[in-house]
N, C-alpha and C positions, 0 to 999 in steps of 0.2 A: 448086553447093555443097549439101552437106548441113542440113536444115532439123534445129531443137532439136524440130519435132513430130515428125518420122521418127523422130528419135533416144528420143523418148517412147512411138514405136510398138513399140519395141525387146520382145522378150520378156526378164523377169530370171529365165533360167535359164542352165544349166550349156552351153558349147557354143563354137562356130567363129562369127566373126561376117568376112565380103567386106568390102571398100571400093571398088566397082566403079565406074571411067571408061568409058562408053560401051562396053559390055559387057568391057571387060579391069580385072580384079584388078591393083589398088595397092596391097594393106594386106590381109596377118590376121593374125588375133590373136584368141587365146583368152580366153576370161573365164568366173569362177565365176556372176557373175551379168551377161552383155550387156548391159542397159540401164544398168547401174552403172559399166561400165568405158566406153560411150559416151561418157555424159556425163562423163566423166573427158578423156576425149577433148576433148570441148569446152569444160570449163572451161581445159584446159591450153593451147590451138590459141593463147590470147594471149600467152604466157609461153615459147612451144616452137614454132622454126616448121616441126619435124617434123609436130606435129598441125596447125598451120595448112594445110600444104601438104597434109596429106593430106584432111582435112575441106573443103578448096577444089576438088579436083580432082575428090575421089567425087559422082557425082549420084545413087546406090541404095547400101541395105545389104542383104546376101541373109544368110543363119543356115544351123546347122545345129547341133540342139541334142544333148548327148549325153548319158550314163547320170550320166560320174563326170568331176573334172578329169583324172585320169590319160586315161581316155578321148581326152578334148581337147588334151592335150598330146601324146600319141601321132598322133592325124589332125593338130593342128596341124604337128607339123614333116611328116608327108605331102606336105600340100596346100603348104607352101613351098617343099617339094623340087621337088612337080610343076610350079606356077605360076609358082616364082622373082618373087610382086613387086616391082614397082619398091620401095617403101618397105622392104620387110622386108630390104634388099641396104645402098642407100644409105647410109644411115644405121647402117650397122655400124663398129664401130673397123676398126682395120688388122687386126686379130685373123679365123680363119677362124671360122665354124660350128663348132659340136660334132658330134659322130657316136657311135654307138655302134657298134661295129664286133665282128662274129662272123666269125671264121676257119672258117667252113664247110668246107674242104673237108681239113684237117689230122683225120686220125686224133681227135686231143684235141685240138676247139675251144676259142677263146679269145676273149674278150669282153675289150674296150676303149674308153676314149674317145681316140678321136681327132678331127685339125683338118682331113684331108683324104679325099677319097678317091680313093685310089690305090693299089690293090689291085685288081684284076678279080676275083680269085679268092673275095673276102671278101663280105660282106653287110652293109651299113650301115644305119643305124637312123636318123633323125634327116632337116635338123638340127635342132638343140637351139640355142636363143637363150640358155645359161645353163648354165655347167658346173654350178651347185648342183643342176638340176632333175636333168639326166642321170645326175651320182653319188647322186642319193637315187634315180631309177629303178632303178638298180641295185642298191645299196644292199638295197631294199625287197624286186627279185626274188630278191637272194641269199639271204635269211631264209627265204624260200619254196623258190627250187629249187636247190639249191647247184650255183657252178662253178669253172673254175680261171682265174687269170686273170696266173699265171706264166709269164715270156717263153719260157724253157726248162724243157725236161724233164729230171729229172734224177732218180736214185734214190733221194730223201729226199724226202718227204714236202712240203708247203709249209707254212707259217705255219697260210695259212684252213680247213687241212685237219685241225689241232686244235683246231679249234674250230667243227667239223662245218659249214662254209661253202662246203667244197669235196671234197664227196663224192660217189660217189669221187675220190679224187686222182689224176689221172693220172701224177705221181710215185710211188705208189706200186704203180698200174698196171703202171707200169714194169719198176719192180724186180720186180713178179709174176713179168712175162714173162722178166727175166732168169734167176729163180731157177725157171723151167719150171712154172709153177703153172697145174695145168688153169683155174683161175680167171678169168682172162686176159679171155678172152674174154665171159664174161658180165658184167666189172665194164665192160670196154668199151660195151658195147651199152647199158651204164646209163647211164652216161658222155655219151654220143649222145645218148640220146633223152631227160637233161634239157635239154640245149641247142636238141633242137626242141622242146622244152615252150617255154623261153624264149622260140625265134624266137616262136611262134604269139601269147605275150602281146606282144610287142613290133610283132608285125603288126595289134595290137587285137583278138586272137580268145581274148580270157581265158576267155571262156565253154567254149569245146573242153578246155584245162587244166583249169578247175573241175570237167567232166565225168569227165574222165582220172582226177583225183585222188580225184573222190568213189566211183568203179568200181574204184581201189585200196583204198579205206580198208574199203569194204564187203567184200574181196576177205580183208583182214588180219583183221576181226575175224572170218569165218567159219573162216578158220583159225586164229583163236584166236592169231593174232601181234599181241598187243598194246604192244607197243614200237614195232611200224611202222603201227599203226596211230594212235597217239599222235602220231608223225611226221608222217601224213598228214592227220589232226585240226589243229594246229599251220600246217601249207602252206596250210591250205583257209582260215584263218581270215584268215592275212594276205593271202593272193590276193585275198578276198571285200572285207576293209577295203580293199585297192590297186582293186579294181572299184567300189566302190561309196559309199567316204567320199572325203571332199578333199582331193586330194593336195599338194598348190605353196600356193596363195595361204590355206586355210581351216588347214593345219598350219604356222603360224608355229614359225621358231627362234626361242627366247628363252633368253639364258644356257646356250647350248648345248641345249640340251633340244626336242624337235620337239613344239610343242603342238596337240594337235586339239582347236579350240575348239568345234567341232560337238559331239563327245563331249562334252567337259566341260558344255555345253550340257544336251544329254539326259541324262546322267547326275543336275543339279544338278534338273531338269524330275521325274526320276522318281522321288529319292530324296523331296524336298520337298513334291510335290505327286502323286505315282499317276502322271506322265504316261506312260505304257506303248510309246505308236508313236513310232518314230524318224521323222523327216524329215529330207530334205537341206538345208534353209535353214531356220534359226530367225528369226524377227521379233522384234525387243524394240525395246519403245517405250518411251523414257525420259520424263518431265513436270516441267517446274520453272515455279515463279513467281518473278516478280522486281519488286521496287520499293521505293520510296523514301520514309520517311516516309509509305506509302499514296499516293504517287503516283506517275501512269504506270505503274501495274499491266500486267506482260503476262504471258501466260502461254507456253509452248514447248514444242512437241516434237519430240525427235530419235531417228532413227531406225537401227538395227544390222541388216542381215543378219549373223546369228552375229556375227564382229568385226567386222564391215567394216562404217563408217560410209556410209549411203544419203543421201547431201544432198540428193539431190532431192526426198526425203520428208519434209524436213524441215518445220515448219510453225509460224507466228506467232500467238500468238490477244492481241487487245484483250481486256484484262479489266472488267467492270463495275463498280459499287459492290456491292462487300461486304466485312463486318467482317470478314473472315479470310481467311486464307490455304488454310483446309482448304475453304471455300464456294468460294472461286477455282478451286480447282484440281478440286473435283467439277464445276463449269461447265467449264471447260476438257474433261474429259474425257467429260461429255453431250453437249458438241458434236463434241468427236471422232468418236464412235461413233455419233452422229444424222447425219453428211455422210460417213461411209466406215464402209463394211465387209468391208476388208482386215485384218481381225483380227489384233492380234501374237501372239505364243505367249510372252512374259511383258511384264507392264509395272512398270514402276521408277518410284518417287517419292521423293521425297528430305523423310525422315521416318520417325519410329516409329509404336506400336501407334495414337497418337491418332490422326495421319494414315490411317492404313491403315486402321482402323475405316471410317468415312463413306464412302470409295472401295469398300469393298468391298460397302456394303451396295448402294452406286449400280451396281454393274456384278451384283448379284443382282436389281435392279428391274429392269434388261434383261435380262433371262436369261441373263449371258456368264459361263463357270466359264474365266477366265483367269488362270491364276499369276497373282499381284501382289506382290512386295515391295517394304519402304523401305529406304533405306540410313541411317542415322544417323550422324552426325559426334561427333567427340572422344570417345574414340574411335571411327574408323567401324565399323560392323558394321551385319551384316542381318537385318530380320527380316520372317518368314512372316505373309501375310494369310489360312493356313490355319489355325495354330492361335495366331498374332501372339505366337510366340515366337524369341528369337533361334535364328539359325545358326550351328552353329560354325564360324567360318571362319579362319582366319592369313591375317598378310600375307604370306605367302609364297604361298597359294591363286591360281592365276593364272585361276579362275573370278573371284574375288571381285577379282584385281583390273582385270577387264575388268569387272565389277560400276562400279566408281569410276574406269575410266576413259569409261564410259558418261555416269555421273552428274558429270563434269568437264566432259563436251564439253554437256551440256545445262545446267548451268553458265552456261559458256562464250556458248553461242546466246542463253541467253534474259540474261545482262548485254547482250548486241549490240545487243538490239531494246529492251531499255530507253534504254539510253542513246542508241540514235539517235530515240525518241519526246521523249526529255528536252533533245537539241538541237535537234529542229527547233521545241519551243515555246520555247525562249531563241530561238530565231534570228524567230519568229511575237513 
């Protein structure tokens, strides 16, 4: 069985993570950060006896880390195509696999999802553990390369095709060819070789595309086409966010709406504080203290990759004697930063300008220039420990409210560890 220190040895980055039985694969699965979705793993193994069976059975874990999630979700359904785990099979409904399926060899390809494959003539993608993931695949490549995805051909036009998602239309290809238009044949060949654009991103070779398009755009503006150049500006940008930001698990739906909390991240990082370089994983470290009439003081901190709660990182501090809560919580975070220096990229206290004062002066004694804000309650709002004024934000801001659902869950932790100090001295 799998040890909790293998599973500590795990890298948290982007990638493919094996569940290997005596050299044969029983388990993959993709994760934005591997060590996080491990231990997810084995918290669950007691509650799920998918994860128990499979955590019993693997004696190694092997990786393979990648650029972006889209990345991973593309080599992921690969490596199940090719491997067929026992796990990744068993434990499916009666339902097939997803597939994304191109009609290769038809005149006007056609892209699909489908359950099976059974077509020789076609080209399948997948599979896909998740029809959401496969229709935002697509979804996402049709913004960028447009195609048709009408069962028949016919001489009107389609739907996507006004609303430039399916350009050229091969409907209205068609009717070119009906009414004898030299045309014909060059809208064809456009027609083609977006659909090998597609294949090559769907093979994981976005970088060839990125190339293709950035040798068109430079091509438009020398000839001073700048409408298609505009076009091609527009493809390159959402290609580069599908290559490069987080596709599935870091762009949460919420109320219909697809949010990237990465972004919203950096943006909230640059606008408030200068921070200039993006990264692919933000840290934030939340801080609370908690106690009772001044006893059983503890202090807490909980930890965020971008949204996603790390419990593993989570951590308990015994608080000493002192008159306040602002002295607690500067000891709490001298010891943080005296026993690790896994730096967050912002940290959260729950409190205004007085609180944020004293933290701030304590993390300029250590020479750390780390975002800091507090959140203040009744109402909640934020403010800056750059120039400890508020932020505007609405509750409707879905920064702000991953802001308070931060400052909920460290809440949350640091009531746990009071009140389990507070029973075990009733029970002493």
């Amino acid at each position: 069985m799998i040890s909790y220190d293998t599973i500590n040895r795990s890298p948290s980055t982007t990638g493919i993570y094996f569940l290997v039985n005596n050299h044969e694969i029983i388990y993959i699965g993709k994760a934005v950060n591997i060590k996080a979705r491990l231990r997810s793993h084995w918290q669950n193994r007691l509650l799920d006896n998918k994860e128990k069976s499979i955590l019993e059975e693997s004696n190694k874990i092997t990786f393979t880390t990648t650029i972006s999630e889209f990345d991973a979700i593309l080599l992921e359904a690969k490596l199940i195509k090719l491997h067929k785990p026992k796990y990744n099979v068993v434990w499916k409904d009666d339902k097939s696999f997803l597939y994304i399926k191109i009609t290769v060899n038809d005149v006007y390809p056609k892209i699909y999802i489908v359950r099976e494959e059974n077509d020789l003539s076609a080209r399948y993608f997948g599979p896909f553990q998740s029809s959401r993931v496969a229709r935002k695949i697509l979804i996402t490549i049709r913004q960028c390369i447009p195609y048709c995805s009408s069962k028949t051909i016919s001489s009107r036009s389609c739907f996507y095709a006004q609303i430039n998602l399916c350009d050229p239309c091969p409907n209205f290809i068609h009717k070119q060819n009906i009414l004898g238009s030299k045309d014909t044949t060059r809208l064809t060949k456009k027609y083609q070789s977006n659909l090998k654009l597609i294949t090559k991103i769907l093979e994981g070779n976005s970088n060839f595309v990125i190339n293709h398009l950035e040798r068109k755009l430079k091509k438009a503006i020398t000839g001073q086409d700048y409408e298609k150049a505009i076009d091609m500006r527009n493809s390159l940008s959402i290609l580069k966010k599908l290559q490069f930001s987080a596709f599935d698990s870091f762009n949460l739906i919420n109320e219909g709406i697809v949010i990237n909390y990465r972004t919203l991240i950096f943006d909230f990082l640059r606008i408030y504080f200068g921070i200039k370089k993006t990264k692919y994983n933000y840290r934030i470290e939340c801080f609370d203290i908690s106690n009772l009439l001044n006893k059983n003081v503890t202090g807490s901190r909980v930890v965020f990759i971008n949204e996603i709660s790390d419990k593993g990182q989570y951590r308990r501090y015994k608080v000493g004697e002192y008159s306040s809560d602002i002295e607690r919580m500067a000891s709490v975070l001298s010891r943080r930063f005296r026993n690790e220096k896994n730096y967050p990229d912002l940290i959260i206290i729950d409190g205004g300008g007085q609180q944020l004062k004293p933290i701030k002066r304590l993390l300029n004694e250590l020479n750390l220039e780390i975002p800091l804000v507090g959140i203040v309650k009744h109402p909640d709002r934020i403010l800056s420990s750059r120039d400890f004024k508020q932020i505007p934000v609405s509750s409707h801001d879905h920064f702000y409210r991953l802001i308070q659902q931060i400052r909920d869950e460290s809440h949350r932790f640091a009531k746990k560890y009071h009140l389990l100090l507070r029973t075990r001295k009733i029970l002493i």
